[in-house]
N, C-alpha and C positions, 0 to 999 in steps of 0.2 A: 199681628202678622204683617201689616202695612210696614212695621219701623225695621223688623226683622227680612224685609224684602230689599227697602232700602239698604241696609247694610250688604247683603249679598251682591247686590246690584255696583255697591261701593266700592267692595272690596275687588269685586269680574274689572271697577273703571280705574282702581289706580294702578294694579295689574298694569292693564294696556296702557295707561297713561305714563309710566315708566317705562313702557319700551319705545312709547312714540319719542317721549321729549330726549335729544340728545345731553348727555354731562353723566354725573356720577348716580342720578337718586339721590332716592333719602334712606333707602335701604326696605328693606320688605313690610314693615311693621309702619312707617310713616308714609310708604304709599299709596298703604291700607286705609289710613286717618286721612291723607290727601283726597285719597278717592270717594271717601264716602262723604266727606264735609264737599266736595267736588260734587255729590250726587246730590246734595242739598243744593246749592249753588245753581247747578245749570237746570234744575226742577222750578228752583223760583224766577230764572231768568227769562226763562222758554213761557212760563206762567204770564208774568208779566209782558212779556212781547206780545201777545194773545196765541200759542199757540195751547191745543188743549191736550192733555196729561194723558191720552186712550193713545197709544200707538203701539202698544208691544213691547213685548221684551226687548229685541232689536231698540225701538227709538229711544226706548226708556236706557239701555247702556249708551247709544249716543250722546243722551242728553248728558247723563254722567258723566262721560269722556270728555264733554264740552267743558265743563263746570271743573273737573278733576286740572286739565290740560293750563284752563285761567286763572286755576289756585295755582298752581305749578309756578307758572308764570310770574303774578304778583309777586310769590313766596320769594321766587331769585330776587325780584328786583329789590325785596326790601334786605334779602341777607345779600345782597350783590354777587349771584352766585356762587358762593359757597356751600360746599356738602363736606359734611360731617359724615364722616364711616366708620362706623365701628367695628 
């Protein structure tokens, strides 16, 4: 149930993590992958900074949005912002 919360969680962060970040996307289906590898990301990050994993639905999609937003990020800088649309 934990992995299958994760993914829900993922897919609510790359959602909104596509409408924050300004350019083209990646299209519906790799916002979904952004977001969720995003909600792994900003889970282990907030972990490791010491903050602790209980805060709710709410901080729990923040944290995802954090993590979704800095895969976003990396991602441009390595494809030099380019988006592929199909």
């Amino acid at each position: 149930m934990f992995i299958l919360w994760w993914i829900i969680v993922g897919i609510i962060a790359g959602w909104i993590t596509g409408k924050i970040m300004s350019g083209g996307g990646y299209g519906v289906l790799m916002d979904m992958v952004v977001g969720i590898i995003g909600a792994i990301i900003g889970g282990f990050t907030m972990r490791s900074m010491g903050f602790a994993g209980s805060g709710g639905m709410l901080y729990t999609i923040l944290v995802a949005v954090l993590g979704a937003v800095i895969l976003t990020l990396l991602l441009r800088l390595v494809t030099k912002g380019r988006v592929r649309q199909i």
